[in-house]
N, C-alpha and C positions, 0 to 999 in steps of 0.2 A: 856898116849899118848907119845910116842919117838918123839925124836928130826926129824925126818925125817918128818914124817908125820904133827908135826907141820910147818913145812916148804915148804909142799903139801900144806894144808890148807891155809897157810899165802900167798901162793902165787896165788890160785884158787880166794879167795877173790878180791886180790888187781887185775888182770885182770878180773874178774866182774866188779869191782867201774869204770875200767877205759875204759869198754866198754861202760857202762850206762852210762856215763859222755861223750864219743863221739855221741856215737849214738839215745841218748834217748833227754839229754838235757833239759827236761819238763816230768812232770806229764803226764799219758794217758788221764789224763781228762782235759789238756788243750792243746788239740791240736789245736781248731782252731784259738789260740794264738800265738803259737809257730812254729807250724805245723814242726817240726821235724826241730832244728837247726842242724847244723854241721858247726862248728870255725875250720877252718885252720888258722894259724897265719903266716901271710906275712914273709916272711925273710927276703925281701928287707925292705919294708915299716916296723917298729916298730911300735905296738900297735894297727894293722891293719886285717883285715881278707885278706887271699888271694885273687886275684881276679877269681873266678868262675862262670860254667856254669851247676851248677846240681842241680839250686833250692834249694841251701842251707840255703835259707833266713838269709841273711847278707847283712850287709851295711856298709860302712864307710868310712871317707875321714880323712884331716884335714884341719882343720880351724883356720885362722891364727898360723898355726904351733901346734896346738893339735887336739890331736881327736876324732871326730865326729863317734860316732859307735852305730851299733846294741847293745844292750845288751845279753852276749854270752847265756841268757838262754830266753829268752821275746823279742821280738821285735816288731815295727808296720810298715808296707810299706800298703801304699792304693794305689791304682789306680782307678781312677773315670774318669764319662764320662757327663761333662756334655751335653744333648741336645741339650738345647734352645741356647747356646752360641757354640757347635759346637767343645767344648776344651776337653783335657785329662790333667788330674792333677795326678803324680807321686809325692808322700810324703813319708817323710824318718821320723819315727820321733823314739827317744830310747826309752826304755820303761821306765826306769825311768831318765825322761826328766832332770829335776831337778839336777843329779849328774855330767852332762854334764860339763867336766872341760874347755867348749869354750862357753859357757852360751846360747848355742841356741837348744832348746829344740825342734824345728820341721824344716825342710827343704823342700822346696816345688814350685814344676816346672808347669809350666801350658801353656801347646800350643795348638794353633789350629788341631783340627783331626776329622776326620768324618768314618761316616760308619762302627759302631760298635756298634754290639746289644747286645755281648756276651763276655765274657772272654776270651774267641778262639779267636775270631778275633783281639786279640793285634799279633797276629803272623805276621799282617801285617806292626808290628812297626820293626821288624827284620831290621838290617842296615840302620833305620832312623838315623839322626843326627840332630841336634835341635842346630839352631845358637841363643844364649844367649844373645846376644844383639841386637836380631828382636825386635820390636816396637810390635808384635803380641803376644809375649812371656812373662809370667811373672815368676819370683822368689820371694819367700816371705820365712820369717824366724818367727819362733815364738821364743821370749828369754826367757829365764829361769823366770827373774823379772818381765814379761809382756805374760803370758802362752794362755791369753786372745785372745790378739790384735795382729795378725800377720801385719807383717811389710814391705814391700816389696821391694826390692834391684834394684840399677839402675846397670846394668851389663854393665860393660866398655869392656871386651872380654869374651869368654867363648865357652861351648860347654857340652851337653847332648846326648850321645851315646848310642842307644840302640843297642849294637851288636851283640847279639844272642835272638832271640823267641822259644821258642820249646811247644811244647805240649806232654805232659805227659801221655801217656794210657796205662793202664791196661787192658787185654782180652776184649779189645774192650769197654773198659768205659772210658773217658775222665776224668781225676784228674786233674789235673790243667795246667795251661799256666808255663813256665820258663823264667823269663825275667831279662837278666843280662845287663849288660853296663858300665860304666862309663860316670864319670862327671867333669869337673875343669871350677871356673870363677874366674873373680877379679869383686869387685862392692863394692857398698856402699850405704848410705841413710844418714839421715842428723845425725844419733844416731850413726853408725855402718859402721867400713870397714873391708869387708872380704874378702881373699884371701883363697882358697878354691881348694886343690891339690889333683893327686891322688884318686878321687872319684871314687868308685865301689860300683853297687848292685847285687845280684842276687838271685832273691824274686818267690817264688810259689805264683800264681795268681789264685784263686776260686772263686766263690759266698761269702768268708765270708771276703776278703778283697780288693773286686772290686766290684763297686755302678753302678749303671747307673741309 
């Protein structure tokens, strides 16, 4: 083989690896894990995903000055509805909890909301805004040393933004909701003070990580 053609070859590889590494991200056989990440990395913010609206399943802030992220290949975002209480709980947690260099392994917002039977209908969270220091509202953290017992933070200011919903179809089949936003608080509890910047989600919403 000439030197040409190894240099055809070497370079046909290396944009294969580096396609499959943006666009793949995960195994085929875990997608309803992953569900197809895609990592932009912030240029402003260091060690941050951009902030986006395309369902890239990503998340991250930081906490007291480091950060809080998705894992660029695994991540977990739930959204749940409870009934009887009338709430929606939004959780951020990385997939491996554990390596979180701000020792808080889950993130988790819970306010009042009604009138949702379906995943679709978070489209009506579309430019909600959630004041963090309502008496209606909860934030709770799970820490790295306590994975068990979530903990829950008294928010002194704050704010939860859901600024875009969208809904995702294909020839007429519903894939998932898109629900991006951001988030910043300051709080604390009697363990824990967190200051909490910069916060962005933007999570594919299905049946496989939405409860009711």
């Amino acid at each position: 083989m000439n030197t040409i053609s190894i240099l055809r070859l070497s370079t046909l590889l290396l944009l294969s690896t580096i396609f499959n590494t943006i666009f793949t991200a995960c195994d085929d056989d875990d997608d309803d894990k992953c569900n197809h990440i895609v990592w932009i990395d912030d240029d402003e913010f260091a060690g941050l995903p951009a902030y986006t609206e395309q369902g890239y399943n990503t998340f991250g802030a930081y906490i007291n000055g480091q950060t809080f992220t998705s894992n660029r290949n695994e991540y977990i975002t739930q959204i749940s509805f409870q009934s009887g209480d009338q709430t929606l709980t939004l959780s951020l947690e990385p997939f491996y909890a554990r390596l979180s260099p701000t020792n808080i392994g889950k993130l988790s917002f819970t306010f009042p909301y009604s009138h949702i039977n379906k995943y679709t209908d978070l489209r009506n969270l579309q430019g909600t805004k959630i004041d963090l220091t309502n008496n209606n509202v909860e934030v709770q953290v799970l820490t790295n040393s306590e994975l068990s017992a979530e903990q829950t933070i008294t928010v002194e200011s704050g704010e939860l933004n859901f600024q875009r919903v969208q809904i995702l179809t294909v020839d007429n089949e519903v894939l998932e909701a898109i629900v991006s936003g951001t988030f910043e608080f300051n709080g604390s509890n009697d363990q824990l003070l967190l200051n909490v910047t910069h916060g962005r989600f933007d999570a594919g919403v299905d049946a496989n990580n939405f409860s009711f």
